[in-house]
VMD Tcl script that draws the C-alpha trace (Angstrom):
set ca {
  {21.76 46.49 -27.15}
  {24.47 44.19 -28.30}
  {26.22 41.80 -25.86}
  {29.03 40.04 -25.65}
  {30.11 37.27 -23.33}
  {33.71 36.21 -23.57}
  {34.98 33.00 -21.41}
  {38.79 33.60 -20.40}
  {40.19 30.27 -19.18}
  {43.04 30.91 -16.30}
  {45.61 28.69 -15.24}
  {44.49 26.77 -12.10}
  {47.76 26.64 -10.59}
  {49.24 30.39 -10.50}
  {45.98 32.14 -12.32}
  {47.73 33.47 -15.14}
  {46.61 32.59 -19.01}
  {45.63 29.36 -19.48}
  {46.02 27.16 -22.85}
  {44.72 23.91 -21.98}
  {42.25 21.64 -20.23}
  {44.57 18.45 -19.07}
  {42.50 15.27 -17.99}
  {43.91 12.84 -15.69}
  {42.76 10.07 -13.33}
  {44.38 8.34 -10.11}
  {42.73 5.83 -7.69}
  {39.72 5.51 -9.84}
  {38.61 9.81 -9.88}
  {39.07 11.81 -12.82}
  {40.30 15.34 -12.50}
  {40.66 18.29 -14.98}
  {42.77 21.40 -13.98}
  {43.60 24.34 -17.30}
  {46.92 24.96 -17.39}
  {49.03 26.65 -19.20}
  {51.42 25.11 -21.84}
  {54.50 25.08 -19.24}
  {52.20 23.61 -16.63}
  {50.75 21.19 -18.92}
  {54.38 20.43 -19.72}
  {55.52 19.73 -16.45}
  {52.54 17.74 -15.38}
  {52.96 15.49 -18.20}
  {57.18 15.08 -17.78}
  {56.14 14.10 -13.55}
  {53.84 11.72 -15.02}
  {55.82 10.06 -18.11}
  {57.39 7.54 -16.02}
  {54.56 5.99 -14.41}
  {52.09 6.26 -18.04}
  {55.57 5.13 -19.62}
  {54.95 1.79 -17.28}
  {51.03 1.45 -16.93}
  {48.60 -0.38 -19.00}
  {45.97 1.45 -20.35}
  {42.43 0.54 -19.41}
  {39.44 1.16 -21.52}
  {35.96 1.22 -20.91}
  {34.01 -2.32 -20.76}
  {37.57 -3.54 -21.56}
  {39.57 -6.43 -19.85}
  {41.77 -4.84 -16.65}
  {41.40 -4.74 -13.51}
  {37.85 -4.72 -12.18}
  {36.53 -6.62 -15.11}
  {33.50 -7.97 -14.85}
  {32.59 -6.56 -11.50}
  {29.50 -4.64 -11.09}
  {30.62 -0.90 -10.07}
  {29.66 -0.58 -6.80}
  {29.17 3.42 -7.06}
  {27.40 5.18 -8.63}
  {28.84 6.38 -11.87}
  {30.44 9.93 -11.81}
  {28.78 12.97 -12.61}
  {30.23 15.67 -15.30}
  {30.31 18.99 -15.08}
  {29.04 20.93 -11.98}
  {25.75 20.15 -10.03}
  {23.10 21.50 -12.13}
  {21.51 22.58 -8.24}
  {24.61 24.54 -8.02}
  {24.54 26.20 -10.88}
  {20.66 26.98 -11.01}
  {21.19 28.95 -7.70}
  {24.43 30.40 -9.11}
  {22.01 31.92 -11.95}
  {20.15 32.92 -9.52}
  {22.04 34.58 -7.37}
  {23.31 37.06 -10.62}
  {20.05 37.66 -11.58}
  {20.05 35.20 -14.72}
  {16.85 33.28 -15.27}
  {17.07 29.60 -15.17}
  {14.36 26.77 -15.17}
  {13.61 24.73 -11.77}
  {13.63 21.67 -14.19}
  {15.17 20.18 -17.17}
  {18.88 20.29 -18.41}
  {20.94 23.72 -17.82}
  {22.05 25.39 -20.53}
  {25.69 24.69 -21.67}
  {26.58 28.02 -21.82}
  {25.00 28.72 -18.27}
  {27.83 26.32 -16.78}
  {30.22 27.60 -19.06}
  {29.79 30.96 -17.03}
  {28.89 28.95 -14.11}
  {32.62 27.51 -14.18}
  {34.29 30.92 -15.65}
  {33.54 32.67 -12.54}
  {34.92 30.33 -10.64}
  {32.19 28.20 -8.56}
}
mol new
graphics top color blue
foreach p $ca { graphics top sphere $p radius 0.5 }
foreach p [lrange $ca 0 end-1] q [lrange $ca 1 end] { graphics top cylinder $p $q radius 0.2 }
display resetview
């Protein structure tokens, strides 16, 4: 039997079709939201003034917190793999109690919306 998965990325905002994954970070957190492209469009036009005035920092770079040891730990991407073990789980999908999760597990993981 032939199967076929297919990931359909909605807007975060209104749920509709979504064209992009926009990356952004504030008071030291990174977020990602999909958006569509008028979403993504207005995010980035409420956000041009204050880019158009910031300095960019870059990893290990010189900037604010330079040379201070981070005193948390670093952030985690992508889901908890806990999270998306029992996920698995819970749909009947076999998953190992150890060892990295598959990509395309938290790819469905974060399609249905956990």
């Amino acid at each position: 039997m032939a199967q076929r998965t297919e990931i359909v990325f909605t807007d975060d905002l209104d749920g509709g079709p979504a064209d992009e994954t926009v990356r952004f970070g504030i008071d030291g957190t990174q977020y990602e939201i999909d958006l569509s492209k008028a979403h993504a469009l207005e995010l980035r036009s409420v956000l041009e003034p204050f880019v158009a005035s910031a300095r960019r920092v870059t990893a290990g770079g010189a900037g604010a917190g330079a040379g201070r040891r981070a005193s948390r730990p670093a952030a985690r991407r992508g889901p908890n793999p806990s999270d998306v073990r029992a996920w698995a789980r819970s749909e009947g999908i076999e998953v190992k109690d150890k060892g990295r999760v598959p990509s395309e597990l938290v790819v469905k993981f974060q399609a249905a919306g956990q």
